[in-house]
mmJSON file of the N, C-alpha and C atoms, coordinates in Angstrom:
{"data_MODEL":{"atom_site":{
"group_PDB":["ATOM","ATOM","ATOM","ATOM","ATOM","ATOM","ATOM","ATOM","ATOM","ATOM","ATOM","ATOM","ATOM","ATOM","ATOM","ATOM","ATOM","ATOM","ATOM","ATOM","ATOM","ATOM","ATOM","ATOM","ATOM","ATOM","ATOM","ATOM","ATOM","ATOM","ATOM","ATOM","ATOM","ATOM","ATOM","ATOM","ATOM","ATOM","ATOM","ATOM","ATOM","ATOM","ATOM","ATOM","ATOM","ATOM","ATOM","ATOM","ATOM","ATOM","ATOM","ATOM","ATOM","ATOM","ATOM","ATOM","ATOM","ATOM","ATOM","ATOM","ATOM","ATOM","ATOM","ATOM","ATOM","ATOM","ATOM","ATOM","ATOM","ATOM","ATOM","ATOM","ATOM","ATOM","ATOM","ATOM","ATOM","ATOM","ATOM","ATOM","ATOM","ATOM","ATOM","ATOM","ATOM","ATOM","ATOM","ATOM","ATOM","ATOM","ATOM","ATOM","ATOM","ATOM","ATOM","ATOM","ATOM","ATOM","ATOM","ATOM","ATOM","ATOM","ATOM","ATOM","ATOM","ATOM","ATOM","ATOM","ATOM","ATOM","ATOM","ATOM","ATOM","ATOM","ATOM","ATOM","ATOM","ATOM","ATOM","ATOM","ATOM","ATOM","ATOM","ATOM","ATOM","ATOM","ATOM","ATOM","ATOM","ATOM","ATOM","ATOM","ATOM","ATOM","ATOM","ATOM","ATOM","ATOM","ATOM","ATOM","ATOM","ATOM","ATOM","ATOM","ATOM","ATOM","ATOM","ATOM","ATOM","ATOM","ATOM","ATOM","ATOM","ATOM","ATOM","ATOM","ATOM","ATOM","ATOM","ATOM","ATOM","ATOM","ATOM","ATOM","ATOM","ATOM","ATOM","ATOM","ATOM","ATOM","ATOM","ATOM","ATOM","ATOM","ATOM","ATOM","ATOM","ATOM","ATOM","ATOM","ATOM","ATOM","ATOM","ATOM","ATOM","ATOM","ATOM","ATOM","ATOM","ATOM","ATOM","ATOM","ATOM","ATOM","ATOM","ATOM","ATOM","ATOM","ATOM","ATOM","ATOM","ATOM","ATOM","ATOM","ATOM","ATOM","ATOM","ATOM","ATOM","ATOM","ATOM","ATOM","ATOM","ATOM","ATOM","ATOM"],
"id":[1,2,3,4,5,6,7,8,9,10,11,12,13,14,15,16,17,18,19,20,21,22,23,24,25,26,27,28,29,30,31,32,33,34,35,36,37,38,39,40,41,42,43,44,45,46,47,48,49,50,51,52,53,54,55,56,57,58,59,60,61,62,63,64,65,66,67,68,69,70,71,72,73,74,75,76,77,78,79,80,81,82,83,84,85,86,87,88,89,90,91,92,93,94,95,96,97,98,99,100,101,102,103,104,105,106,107,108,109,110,111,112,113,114,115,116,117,118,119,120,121,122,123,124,125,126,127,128,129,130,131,132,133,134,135,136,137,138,139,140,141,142,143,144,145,146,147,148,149,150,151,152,153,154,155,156,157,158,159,160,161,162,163,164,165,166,167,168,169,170,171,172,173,174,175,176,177,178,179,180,181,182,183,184,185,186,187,188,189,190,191,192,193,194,195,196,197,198,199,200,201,202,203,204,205,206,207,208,209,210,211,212,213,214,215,216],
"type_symbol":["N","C","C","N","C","C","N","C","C","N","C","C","N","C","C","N","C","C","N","C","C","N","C","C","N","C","C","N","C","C","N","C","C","N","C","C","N","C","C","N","C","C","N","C","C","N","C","C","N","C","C","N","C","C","N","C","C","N","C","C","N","C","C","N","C","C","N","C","C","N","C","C","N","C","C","N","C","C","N","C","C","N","C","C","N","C","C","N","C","C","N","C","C","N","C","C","N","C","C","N","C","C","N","C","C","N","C","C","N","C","C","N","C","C","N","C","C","N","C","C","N","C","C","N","C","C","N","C","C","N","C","C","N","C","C","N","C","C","N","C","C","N","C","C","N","C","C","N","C","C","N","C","C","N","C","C","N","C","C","N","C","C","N","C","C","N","C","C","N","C","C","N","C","C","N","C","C","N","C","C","N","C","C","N","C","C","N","C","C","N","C","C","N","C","C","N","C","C","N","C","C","N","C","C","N","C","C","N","C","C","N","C","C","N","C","C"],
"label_atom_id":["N","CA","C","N","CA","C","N","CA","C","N","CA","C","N","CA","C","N","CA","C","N","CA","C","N","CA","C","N","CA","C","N","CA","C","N","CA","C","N","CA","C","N","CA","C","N","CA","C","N","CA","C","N","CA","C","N","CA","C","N","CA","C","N","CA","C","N","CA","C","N","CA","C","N","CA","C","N","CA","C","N","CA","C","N","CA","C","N","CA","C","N","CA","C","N","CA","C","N","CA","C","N","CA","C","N","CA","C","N","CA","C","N","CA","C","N","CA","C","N","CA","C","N","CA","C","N","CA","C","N","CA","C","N","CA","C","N","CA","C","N","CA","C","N","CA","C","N","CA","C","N","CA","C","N","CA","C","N","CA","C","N","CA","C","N","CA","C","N","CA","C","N","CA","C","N","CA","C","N","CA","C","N","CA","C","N","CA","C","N","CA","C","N","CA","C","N","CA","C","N","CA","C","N","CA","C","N","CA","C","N","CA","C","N","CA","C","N","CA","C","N","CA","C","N","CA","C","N","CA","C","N","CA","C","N","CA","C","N","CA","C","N","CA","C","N","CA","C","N","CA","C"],
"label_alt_id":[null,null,null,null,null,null,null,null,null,null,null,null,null,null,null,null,null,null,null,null,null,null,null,null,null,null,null,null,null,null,null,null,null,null,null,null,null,null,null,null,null,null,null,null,null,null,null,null,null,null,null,null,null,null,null,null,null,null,null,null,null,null,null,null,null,null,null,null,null,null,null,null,null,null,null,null,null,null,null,null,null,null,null,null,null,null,null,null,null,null,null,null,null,null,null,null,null,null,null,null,null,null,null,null,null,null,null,null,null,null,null,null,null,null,null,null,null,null,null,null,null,null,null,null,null,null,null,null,null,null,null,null,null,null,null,null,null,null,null,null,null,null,null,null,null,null,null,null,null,null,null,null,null,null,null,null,null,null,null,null,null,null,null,null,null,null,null,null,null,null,null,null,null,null,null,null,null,null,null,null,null,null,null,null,null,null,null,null,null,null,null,null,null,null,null,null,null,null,null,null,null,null,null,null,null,null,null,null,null,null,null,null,null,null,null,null],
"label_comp_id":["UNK","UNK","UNK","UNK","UNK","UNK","UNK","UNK","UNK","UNK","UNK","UNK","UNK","UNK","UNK","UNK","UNK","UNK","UNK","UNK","UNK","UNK","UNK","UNK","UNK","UNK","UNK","UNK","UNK","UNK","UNK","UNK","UNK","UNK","UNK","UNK","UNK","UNK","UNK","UNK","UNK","UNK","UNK","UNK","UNK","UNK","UNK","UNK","UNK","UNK","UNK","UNK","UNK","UNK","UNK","UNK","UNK","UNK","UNK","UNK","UNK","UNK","UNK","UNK","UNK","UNK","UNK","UNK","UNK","UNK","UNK","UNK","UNK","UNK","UNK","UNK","UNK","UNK","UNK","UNK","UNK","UNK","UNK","UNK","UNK","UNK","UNK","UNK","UNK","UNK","UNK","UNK","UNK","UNK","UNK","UNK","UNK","UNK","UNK","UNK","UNK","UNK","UNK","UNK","UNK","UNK","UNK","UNK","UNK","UNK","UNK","UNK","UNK","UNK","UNK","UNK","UNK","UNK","UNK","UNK","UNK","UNK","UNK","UNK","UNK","UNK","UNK","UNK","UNK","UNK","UNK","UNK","UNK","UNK","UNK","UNK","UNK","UNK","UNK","UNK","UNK","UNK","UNK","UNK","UNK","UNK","UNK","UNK","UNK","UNK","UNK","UNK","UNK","UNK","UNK","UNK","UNK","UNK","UNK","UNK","UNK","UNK","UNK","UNK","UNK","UNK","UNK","UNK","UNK","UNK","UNK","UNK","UNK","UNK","UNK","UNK","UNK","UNK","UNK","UNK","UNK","UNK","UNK","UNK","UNK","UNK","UNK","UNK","UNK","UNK","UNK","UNK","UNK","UNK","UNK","UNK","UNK","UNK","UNK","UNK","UNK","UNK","UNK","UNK","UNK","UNK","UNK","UNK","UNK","UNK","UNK","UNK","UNK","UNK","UNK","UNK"],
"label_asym_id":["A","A","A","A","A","A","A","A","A","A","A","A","A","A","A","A","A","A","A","A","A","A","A","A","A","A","A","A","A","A","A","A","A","A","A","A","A","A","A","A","A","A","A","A","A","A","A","A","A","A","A","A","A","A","A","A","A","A","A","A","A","A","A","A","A","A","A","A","A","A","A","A","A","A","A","A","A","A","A","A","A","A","A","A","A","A","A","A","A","A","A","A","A","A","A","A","A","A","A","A","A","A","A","A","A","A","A","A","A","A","A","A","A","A","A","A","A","A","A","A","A","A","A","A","A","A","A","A","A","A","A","A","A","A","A","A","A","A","A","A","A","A","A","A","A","A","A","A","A","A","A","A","A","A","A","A","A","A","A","A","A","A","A","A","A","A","A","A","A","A","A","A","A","A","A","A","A","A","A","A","A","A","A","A","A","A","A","A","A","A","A","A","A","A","A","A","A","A","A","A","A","A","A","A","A","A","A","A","A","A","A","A","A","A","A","A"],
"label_entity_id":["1","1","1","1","1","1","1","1","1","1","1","1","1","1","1","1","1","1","1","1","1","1","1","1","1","1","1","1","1","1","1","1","1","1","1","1","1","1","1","1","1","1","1","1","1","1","1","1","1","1","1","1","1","1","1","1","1","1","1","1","1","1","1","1","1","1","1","1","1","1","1","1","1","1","1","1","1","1","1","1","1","1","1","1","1","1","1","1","1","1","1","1","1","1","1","1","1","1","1","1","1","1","1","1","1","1","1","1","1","1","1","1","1","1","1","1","1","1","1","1","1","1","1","1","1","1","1","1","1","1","1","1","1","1","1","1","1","1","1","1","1","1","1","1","1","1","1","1","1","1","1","1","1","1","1","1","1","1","1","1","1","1","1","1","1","1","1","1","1","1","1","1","1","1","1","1","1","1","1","1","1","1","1","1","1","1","1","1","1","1","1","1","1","1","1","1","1","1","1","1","1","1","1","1","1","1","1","1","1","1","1","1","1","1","1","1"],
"label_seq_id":[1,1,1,2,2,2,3,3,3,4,4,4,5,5,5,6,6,6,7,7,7,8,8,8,9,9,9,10,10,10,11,11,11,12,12,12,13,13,13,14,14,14,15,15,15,16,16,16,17,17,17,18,18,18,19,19,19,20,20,20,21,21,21,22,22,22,23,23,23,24,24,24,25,25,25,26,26,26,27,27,27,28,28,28,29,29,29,30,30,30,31,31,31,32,32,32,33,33,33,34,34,34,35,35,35,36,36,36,37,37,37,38,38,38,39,39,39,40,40,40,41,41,41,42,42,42,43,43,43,44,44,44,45,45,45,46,46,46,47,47,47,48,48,48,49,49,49,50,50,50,51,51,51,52,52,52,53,53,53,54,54,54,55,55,55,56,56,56,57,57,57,58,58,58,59,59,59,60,60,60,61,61,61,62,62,62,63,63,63,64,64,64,65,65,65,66,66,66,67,67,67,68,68,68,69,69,69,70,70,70,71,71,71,72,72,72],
"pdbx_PDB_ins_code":[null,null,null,null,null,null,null,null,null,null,null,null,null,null,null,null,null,null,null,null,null,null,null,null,null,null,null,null,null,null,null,null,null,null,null,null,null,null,null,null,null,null,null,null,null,null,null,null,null,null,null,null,null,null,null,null,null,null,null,null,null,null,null,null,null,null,null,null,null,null,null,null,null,null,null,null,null,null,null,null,null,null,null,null,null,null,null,null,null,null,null,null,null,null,null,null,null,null,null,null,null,null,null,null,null,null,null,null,null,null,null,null,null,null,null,null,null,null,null,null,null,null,null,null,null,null,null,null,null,null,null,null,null,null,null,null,null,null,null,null,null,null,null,null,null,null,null,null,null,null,null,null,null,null,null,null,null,null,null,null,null,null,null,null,null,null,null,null,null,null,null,null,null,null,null,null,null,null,null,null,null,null,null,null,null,null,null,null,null,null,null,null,null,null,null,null,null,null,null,null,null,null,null,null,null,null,null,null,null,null,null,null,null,null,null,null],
"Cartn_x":[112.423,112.716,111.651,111.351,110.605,110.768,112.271,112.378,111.806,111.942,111.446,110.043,109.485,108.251,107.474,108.461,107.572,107.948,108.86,108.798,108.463,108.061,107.282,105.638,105.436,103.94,104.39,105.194,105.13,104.654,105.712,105.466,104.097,103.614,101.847,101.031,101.655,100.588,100.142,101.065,100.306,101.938,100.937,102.493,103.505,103.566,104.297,105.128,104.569,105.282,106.847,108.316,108.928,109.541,109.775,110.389,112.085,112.871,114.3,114.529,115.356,115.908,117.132,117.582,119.031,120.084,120.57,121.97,123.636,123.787,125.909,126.462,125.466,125.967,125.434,126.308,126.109,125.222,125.213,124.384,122.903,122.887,121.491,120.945,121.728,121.342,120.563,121.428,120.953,119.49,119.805,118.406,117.09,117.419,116.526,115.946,116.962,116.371,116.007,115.921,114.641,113.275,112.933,111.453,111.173,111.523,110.9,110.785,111.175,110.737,109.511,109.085,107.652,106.823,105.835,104.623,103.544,103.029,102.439,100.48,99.657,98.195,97.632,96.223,95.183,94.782,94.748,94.582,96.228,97.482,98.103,98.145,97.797,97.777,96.344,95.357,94.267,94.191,95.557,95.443,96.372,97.437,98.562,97.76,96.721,95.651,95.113,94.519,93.949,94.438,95.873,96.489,97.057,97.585,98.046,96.679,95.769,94.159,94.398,94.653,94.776,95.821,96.725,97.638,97.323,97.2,96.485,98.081,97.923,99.315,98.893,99.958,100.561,101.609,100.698,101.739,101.407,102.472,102.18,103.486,103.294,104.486,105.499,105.321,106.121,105.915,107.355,106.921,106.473,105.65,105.03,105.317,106.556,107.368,107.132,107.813,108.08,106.158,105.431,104.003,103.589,103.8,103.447,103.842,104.661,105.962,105.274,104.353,103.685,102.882,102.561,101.529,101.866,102.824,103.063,103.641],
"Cartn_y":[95.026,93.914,93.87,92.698,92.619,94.217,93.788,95.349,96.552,96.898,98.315,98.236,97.256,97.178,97.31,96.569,96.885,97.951,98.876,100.156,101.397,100.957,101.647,101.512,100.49,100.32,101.064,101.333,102.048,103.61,103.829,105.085,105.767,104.764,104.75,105.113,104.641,104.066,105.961,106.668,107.829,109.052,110.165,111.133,110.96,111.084,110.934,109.583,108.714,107.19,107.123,107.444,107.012,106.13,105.03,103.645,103.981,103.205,103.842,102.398,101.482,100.362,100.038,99.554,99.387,98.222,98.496,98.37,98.171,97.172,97.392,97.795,97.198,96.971,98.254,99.15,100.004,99.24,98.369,97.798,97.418,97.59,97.219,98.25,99.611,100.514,101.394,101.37,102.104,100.816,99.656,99.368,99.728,99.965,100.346,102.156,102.444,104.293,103.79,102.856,102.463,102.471,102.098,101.801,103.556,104.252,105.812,106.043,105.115,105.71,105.101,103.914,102.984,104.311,104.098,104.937,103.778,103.298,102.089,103.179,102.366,102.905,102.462,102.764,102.331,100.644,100.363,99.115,98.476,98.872,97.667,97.983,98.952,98.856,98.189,98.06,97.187,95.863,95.133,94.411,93.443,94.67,94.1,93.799,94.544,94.738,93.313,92.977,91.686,90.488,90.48,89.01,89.24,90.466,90.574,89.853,90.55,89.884,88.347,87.9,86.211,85.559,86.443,85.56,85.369,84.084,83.21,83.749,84.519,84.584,83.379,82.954,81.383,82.159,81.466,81.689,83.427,83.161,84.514,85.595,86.59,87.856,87.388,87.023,86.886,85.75,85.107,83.732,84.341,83.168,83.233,84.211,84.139,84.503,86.124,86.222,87.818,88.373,87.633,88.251,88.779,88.025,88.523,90.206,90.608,91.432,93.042,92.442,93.515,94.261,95.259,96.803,96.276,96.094,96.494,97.467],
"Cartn_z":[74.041,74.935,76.033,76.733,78.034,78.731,79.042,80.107,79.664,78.353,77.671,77.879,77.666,77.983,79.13,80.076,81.132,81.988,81.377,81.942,80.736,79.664,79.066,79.691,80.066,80.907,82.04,82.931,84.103,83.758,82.607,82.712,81.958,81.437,81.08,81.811,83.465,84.406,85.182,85.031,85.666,85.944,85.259,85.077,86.446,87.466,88.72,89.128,87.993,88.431,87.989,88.611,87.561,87.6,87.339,87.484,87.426,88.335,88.692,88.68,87.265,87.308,88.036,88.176,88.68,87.435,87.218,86.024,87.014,86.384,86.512,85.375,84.207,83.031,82.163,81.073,80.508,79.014,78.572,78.096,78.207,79.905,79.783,80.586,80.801,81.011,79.348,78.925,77.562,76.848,77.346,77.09,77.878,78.974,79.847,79.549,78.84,78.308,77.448,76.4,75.21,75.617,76.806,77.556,77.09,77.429,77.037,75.667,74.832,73.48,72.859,74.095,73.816,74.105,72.814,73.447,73.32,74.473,74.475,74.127,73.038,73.083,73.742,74.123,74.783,74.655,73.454,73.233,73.579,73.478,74.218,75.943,76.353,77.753,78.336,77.451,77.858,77.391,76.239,76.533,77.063,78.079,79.407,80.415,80.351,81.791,81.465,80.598,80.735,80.766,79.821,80.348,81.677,82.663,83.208,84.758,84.413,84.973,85.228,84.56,84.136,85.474,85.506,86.434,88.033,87.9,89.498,90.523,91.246,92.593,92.99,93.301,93.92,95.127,96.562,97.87,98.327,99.393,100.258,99.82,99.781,99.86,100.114,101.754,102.983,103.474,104.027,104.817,106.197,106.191,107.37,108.582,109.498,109.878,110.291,109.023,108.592,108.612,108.116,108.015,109.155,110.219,111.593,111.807,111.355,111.627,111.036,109.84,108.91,109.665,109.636,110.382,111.877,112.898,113.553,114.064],
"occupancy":[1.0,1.0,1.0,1.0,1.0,1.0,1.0,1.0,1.0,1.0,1.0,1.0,1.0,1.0,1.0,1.0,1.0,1.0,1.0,1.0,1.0,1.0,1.0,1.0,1.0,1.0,1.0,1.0,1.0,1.0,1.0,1.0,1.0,1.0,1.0,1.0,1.0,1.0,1.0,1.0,1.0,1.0,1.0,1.0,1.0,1.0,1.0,1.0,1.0,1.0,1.0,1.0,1.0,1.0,1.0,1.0,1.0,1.0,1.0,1.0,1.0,1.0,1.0,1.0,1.0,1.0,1.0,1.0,1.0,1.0,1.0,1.0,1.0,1.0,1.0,1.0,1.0,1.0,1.0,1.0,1.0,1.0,1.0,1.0,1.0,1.0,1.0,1.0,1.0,1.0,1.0,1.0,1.0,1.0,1.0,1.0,1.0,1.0,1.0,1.0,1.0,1.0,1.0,1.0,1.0,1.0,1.0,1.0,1.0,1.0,1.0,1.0,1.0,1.0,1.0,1.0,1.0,1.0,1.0,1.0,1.0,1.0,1.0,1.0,1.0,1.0,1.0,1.0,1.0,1.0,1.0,1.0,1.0,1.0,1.0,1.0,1.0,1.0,1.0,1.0,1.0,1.0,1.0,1.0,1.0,1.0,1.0,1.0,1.0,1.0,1.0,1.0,1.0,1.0,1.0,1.0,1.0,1.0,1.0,1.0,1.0,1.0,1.0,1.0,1.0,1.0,1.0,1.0,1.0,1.0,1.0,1.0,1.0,1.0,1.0,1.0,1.0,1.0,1.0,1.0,1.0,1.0,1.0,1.0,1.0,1.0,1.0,1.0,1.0,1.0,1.0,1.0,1.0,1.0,1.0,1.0,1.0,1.0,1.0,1.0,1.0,1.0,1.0,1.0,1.0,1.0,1.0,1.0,1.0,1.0,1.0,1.0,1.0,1.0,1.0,1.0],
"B_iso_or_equiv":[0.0,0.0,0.0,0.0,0.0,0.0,0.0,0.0,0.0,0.0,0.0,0.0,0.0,0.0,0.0,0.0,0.0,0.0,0.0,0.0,0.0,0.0,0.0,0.0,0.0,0.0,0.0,0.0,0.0,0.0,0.0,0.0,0.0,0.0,0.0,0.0,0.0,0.0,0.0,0.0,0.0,0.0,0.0,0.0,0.0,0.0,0.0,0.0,0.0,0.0,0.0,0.0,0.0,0.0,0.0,0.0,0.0,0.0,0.0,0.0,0.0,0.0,0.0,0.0,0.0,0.0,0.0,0.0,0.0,0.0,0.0,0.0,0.0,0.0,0.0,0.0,0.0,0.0,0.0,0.0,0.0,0.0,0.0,0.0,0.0,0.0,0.0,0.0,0.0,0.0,0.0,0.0,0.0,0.0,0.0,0.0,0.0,0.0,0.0,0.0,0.0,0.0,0.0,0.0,0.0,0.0,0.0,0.0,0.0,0.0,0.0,0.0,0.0,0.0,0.0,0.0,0.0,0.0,0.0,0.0,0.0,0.0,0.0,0.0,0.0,0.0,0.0,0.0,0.0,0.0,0.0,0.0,0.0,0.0,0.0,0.0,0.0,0.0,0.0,0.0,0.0,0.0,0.0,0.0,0.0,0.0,0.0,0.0,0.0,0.0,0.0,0.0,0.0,0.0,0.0,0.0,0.0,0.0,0.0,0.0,0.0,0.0,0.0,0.0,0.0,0.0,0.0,0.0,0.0,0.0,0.0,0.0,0.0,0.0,0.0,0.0,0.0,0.0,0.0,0.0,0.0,0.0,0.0,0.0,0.0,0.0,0.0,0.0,0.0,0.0,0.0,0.0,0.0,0.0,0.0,0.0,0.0,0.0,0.0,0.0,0.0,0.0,0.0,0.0,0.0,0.0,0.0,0.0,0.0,0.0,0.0,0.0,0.0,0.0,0.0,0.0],
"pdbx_formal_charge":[null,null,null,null,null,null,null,null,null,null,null,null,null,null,null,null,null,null,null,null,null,null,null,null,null,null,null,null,null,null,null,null,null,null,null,null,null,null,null,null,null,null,null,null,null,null,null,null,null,null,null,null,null,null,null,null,null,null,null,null,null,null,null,null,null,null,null,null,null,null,null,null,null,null,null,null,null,null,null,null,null,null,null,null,null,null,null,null,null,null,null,null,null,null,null,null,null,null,null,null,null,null,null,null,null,null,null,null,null,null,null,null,null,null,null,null,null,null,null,null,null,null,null,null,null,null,null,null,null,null,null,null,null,null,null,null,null,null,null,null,null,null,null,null,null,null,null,null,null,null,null,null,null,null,null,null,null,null,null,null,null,null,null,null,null,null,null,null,null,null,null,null,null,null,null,null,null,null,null,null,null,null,null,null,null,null,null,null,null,null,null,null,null,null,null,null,null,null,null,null,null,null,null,null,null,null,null,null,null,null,null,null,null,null,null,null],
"auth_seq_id":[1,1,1,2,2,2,3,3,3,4,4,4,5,5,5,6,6,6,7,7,7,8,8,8,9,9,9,10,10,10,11,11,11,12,12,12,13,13,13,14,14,14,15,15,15,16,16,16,17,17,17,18,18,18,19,19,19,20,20,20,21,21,21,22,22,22,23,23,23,24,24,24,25,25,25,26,26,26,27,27,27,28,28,28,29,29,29,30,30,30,31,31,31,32,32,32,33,33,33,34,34,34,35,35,35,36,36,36,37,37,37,38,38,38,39,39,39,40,40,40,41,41,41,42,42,42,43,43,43,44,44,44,45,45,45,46,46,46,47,47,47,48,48,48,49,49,49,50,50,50,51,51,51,52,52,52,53,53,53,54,54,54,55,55,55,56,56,56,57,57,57,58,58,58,59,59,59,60,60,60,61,61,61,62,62,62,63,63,63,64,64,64,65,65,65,66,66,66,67,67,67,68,68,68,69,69,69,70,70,70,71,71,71,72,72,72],
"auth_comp_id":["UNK","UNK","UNK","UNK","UNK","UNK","UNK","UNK","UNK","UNK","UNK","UNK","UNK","UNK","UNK","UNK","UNK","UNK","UNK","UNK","UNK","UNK","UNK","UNK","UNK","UNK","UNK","UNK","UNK","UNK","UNK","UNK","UNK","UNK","UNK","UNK","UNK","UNK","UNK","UNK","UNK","UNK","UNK","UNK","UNK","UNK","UNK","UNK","UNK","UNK","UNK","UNK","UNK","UNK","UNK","UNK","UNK","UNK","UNK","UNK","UNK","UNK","UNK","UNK","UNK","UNK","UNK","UNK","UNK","UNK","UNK","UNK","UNK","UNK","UNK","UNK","UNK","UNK","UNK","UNK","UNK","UNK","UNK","UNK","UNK","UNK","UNK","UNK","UNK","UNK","UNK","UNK","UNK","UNK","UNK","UNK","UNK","UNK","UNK","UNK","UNK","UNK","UNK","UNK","UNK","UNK","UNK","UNK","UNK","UNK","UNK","UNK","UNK","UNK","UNK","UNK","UNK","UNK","UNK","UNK","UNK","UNK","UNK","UNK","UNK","UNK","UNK","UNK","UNK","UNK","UNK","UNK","UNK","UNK","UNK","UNK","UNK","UNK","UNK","UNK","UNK","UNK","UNK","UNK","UNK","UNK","UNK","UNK","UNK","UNK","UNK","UNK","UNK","UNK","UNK","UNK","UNK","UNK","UNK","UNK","UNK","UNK","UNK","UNK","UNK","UNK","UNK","UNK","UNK","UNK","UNK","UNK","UNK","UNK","UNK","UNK","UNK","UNK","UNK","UNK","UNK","UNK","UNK","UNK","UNK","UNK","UNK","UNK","UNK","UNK","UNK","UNK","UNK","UNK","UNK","UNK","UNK","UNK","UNK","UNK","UNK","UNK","UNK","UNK","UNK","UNK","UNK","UNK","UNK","UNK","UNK","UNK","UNK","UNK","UNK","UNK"],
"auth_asym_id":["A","A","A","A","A","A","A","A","A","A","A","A","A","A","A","A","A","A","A","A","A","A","A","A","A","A","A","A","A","A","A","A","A","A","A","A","A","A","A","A","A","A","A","A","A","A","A","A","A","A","A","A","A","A","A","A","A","A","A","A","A","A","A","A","A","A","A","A","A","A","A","A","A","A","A","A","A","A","A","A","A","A","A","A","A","A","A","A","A","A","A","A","A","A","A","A","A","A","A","A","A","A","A","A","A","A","A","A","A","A","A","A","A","A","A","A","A","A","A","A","A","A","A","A","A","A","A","A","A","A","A","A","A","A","A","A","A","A","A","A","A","A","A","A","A","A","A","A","A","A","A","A","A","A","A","A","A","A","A","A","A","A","A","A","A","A","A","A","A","A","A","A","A","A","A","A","A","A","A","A","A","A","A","A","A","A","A","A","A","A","A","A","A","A","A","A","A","A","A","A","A","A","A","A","A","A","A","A","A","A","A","A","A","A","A","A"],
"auth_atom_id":["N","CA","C","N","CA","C","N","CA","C","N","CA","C","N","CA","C","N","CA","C","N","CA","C","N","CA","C","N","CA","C","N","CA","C","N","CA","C","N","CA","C","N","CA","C","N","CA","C","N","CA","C","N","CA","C","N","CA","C","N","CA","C","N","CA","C","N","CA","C","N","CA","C","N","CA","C","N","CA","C","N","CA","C","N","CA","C","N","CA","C","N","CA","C","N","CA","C","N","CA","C","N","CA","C","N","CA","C","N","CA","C","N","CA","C","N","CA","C","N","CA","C","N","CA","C","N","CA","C","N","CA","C","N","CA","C","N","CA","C","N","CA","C","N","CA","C","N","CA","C","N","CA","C","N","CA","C","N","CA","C","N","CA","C","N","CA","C","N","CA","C","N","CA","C","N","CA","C","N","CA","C","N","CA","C","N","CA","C","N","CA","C","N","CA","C","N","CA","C","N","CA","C","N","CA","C","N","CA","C","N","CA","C","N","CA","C","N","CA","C","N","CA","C","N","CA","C","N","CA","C","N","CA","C","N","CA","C","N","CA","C","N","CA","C","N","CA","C","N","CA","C"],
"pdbx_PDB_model_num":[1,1,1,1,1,1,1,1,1,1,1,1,1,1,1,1,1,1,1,1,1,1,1,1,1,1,1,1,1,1,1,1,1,1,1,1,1,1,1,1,1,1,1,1,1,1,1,1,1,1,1,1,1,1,1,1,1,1,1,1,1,1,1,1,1,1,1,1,1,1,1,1,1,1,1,1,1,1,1,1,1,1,1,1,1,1,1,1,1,1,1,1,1,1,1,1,1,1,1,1,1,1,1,1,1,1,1,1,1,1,1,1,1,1,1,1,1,1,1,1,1,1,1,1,1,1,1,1,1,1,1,1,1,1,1,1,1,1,1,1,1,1,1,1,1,1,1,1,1,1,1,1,1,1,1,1,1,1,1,1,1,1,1,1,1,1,1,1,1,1,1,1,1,1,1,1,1,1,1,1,1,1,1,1,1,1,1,1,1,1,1,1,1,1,1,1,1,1,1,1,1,1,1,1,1,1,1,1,1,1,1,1,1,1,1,1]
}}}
């Protein structure tokens, strides 16, 4: 599924990362322990990296507002 995936990419990303989903549902908890049985290769994590490359961010984090508020 999406989700397995993209926490099979987390845990790609570097031994210390561990992604901690949040669930109500025991259903989509036990889907979420599928992401550990992805062993994603080199070639599909280079080529998440590149469509992932592709996507234009549209807008700010934070409204306006709240931006002010940041590293103070």
């Amino acid at each position: 599924t999406p989700a397995q995936l993209a926490l099979a990419w987390l845990l790609a990303q570097k031994p210390w990362i561990v992604p901690i989903p949040g669930t109500t549902k025991l259903h989509r908890l036990e889907e979420n322990l599928g992401g550990a049985a992805i062993e994603l290769t080199a070639d599909d994590l280079r080529d998440i990296t590149s469509a992932a490359s592709k996507i234009e961010i549209q807008g700010a984090r934070y409204p306006e507002h709240l931006q002010r508020l940041v590293g103070r």
